[in-house]
C-alpha positions in Angstrom: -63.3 164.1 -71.8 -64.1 164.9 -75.2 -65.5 168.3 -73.9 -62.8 169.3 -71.9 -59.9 168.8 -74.4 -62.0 171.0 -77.0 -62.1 173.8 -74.2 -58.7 175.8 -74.9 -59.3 178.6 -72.8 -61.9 180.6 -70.1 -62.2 183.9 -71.1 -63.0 186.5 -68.5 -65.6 189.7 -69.8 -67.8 192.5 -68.6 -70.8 192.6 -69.8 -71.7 195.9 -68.2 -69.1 197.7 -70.5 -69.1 198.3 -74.6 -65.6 197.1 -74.4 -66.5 193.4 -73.2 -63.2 191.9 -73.7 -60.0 193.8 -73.4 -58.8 194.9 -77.0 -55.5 194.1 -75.9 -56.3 190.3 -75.9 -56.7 190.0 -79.9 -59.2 187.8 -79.8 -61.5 185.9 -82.6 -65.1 185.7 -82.2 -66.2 182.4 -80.5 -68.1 179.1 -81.8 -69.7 178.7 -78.1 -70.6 181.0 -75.8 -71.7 179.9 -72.3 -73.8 182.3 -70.3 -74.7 181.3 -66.9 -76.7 183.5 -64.6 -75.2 186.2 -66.5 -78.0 188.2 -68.1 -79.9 188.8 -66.0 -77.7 190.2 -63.3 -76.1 192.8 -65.6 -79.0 194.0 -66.9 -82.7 194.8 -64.7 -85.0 195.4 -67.5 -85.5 194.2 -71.4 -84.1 197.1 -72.7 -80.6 196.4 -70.8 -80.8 193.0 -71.8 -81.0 193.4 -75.4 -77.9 196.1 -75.1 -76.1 193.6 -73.0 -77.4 190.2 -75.4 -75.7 191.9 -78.5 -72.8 192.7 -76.9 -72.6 189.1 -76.4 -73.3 188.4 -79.9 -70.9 190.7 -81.3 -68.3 188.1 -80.1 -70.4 185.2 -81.3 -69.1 183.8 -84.6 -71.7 183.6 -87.2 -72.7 180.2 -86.8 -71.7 179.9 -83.5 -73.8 178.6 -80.6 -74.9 180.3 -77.5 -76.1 178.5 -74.5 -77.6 180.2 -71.8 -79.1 179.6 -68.4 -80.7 181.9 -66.2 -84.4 182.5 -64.0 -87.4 183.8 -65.0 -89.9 186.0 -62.3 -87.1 186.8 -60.2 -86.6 190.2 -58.3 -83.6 189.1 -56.5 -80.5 187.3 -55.7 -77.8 187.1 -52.7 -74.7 186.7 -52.3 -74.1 185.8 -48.2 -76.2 188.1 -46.9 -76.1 190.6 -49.1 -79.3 191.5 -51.7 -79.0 192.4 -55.4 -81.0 193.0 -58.1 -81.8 190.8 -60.9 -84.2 191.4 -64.1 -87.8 190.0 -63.4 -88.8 188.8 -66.8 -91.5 186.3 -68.4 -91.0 184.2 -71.4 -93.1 186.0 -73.3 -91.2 189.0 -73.3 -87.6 187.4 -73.1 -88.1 185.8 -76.4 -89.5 189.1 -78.1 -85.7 190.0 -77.0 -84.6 187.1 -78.2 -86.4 188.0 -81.5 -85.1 191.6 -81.9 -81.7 190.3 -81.6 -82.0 187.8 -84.0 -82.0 184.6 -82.0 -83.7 181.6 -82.6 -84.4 179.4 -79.6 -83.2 175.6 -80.8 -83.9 174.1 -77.4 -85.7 175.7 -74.4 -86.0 173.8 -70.7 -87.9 175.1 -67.9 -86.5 174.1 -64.3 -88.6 175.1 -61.1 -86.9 174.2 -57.7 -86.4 177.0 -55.1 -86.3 179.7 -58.4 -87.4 179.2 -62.0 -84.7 179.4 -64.4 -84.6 179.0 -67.9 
């Protein structure tokens, strides 16, 4: 309960555009930043992902918190029956990302079910 009161909004973006969240909605940057399966369906190699992790962070406030969940040695994901793209990565080289952009890992988990995801 104490979670959901403290949520005041869900803010829709586009992470595939400079212009992640309309200029029109005047908005602050965040304290938390959720960003589920996100990544690494927006961007398909590390170089995308650091373009599309600092857009993120550019709305992060500076001690803000960024939680995020996605898969590691993946090629693929689908939607029905429809195939799409998603960035095959290892550890290793998703935290050197992590490390150009200036993050520091607090917590990492490791899940492995049908997929990997980190």
């Amino acid at each position: 309960d104490r979670v959901r009161s403290s949520v005041t909004d869900v803010i829709p973006c586009d992470l595939s555009k400079d212009a992640v969240i309309p200029a029109e909605l005047s908005l602050k940057p965040f304290d938390v930043m959720i960003c589920s399966l996100v990544w690494d369906v927006v961007a398909v190699n590390a170089a995308q992902l650091e373009v599309v992790i600092r857009r993120c962070l550019a709305w992060l406030s500076p001690k803000g918190v960024l939680v995020v969940q996605g898969s590691l040695h993946e090629e693929w994901y689908t939607v029905g029956s429809a195939l799409f793209p998603v960035l095959n990565i290892d550890k290793e080289t998703l935290f050197s990302v992590f490390d150009k952009c200036g993050l520091k890992v607090e917590k990492w988990e490791t899940r492995t079910k049908c997929s990997t995801h980190y």
